[in-house]
N, C-alpha and C positions, 0 to 999 in steps of 0.2 A: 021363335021370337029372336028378332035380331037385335042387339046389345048397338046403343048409338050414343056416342059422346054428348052429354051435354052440355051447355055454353058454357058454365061453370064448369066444364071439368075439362074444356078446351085446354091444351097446354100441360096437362097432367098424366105422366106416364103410368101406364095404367096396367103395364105389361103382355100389353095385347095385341104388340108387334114388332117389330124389331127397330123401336125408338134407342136412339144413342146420347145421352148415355145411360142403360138401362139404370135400376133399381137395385142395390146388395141385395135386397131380399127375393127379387125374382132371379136373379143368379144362383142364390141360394136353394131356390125351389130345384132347380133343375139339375141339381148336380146332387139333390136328396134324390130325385125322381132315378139318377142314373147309380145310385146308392156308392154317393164318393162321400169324401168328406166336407164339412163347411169350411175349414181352415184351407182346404183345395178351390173351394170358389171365392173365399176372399183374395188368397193368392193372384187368381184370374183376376178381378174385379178391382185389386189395386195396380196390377203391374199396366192392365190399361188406361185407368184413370192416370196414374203417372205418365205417362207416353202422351194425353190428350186423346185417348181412343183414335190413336191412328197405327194402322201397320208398320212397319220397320222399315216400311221403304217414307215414308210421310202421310200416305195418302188417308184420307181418313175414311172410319170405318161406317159406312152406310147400313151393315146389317150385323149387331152382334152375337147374334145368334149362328150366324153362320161359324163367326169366328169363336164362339164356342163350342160347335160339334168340333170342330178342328183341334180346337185345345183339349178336348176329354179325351178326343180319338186316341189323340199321341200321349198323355197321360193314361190311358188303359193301356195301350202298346208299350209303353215304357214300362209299366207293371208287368205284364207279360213277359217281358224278353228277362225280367230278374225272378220270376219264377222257376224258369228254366236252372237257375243254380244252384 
């Protein structure tokens, strides 16, 4: 069964794709899923809303999902590399 917006829910992010600017709480989901913490995805979640969800060069962000794998990546790697001490 295929899930299909309806008229009413036209215009309502529903976290079912890479709508900008997501949802705190589907930010939230996914950063439980990668078992971070929540004070780490509100981090993510205001420093873009501050910025206007756009990149550092201006451009704005079309998928923020993508630019979430990117931000856990390098916050697990950051973890990582202060293990080693």
């Amino acid at each position: 069964m295929e899930f299909k917006k309806s008229d009413e829910l036209q215009g309502s992010n529903l976290g079912f794709s890479h709508e900008v600017p997501p949802l705190l709480e589907h930010v939230k989901i996914i950063f439980d899923q990668q078992e971070l913490e929540e004070k780490e995805a509100f981090l993510f979640f205001t420093h873009f809303q501050k910025n206007g969800w756009q990149t550092k060069t201006g451009v704005p962000i079309k998928n923020w999902k993508y630019i979430l794998d990117q931000w856990i990546w390098d916050l697990k790697k950051d973890r990582r590399k202060w293990k080693k001490f």
